[in-house]
C-alpha positions in Angstrom: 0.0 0.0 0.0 1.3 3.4 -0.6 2.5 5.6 1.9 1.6 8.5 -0.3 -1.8 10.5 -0.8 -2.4 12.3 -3.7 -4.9 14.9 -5.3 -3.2 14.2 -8.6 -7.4 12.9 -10.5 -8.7 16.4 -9.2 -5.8 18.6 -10.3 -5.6 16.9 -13.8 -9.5 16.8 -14.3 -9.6 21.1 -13.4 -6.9 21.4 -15.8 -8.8 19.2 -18.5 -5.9 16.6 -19.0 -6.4 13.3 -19.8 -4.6 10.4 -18.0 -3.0 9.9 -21.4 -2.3 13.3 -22.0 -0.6 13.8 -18.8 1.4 10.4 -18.8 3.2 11.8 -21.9 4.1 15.4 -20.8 6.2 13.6 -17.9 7.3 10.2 -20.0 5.1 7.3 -18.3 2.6 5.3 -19.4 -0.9 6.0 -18.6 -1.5 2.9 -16.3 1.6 4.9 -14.0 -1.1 8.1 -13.5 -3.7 5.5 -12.5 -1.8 4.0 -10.0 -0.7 7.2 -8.7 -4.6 8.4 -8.9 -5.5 5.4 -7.0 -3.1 5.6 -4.4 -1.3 2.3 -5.5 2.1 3.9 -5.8 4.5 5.8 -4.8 6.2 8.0 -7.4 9.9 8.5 -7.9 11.1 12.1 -6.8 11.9 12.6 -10.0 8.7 12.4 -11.0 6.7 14.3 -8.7 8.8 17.0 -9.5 7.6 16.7 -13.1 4.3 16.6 -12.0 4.5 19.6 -10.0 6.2 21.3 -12.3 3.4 20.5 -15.0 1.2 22.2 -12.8 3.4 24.9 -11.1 2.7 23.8 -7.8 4.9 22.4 -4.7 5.4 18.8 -4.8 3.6 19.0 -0.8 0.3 20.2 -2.8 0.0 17.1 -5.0 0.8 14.7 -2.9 1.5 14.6 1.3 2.6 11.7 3.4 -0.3 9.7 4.9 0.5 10.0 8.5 -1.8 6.9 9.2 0.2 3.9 10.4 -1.0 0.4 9.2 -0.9 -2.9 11.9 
């Protein structure tokens, strides 16, 4: 499970991306945004830096650390 939250699906919808669209302005493949959407994975730095600079926002506005401790 991902340690990560994001609010990567709302950000892209307001800005009228598609997955696709915004899989190839940082290099992935779409199935990478939907895991990242979903909370299934944690992205590279690298990456969330390209994300936030597609959207010239902080890295901490896209995604945070989930606090929450599993057992």
């Amino acid at each position: 499970m991902a340690n990560i939250r994001t609010h990567l699906k709302e950000l892209r919808k307001s800005r009228k991306l598609s997955q696709q669209e915004l899989a190839q302005l940082v290099g992935v493949r779409r199935e990478t945004i939907v895991h990242l959407e979903n909370n299934r994975y944690n992205p590279s730095l690298e990456l969330a830096l390209k994300i936030a600079a597609i959207f010239q926002l902080p890295v901490e506005d896209i995604f945070q650390l989930n606090e929450k401790e599993d057992s």
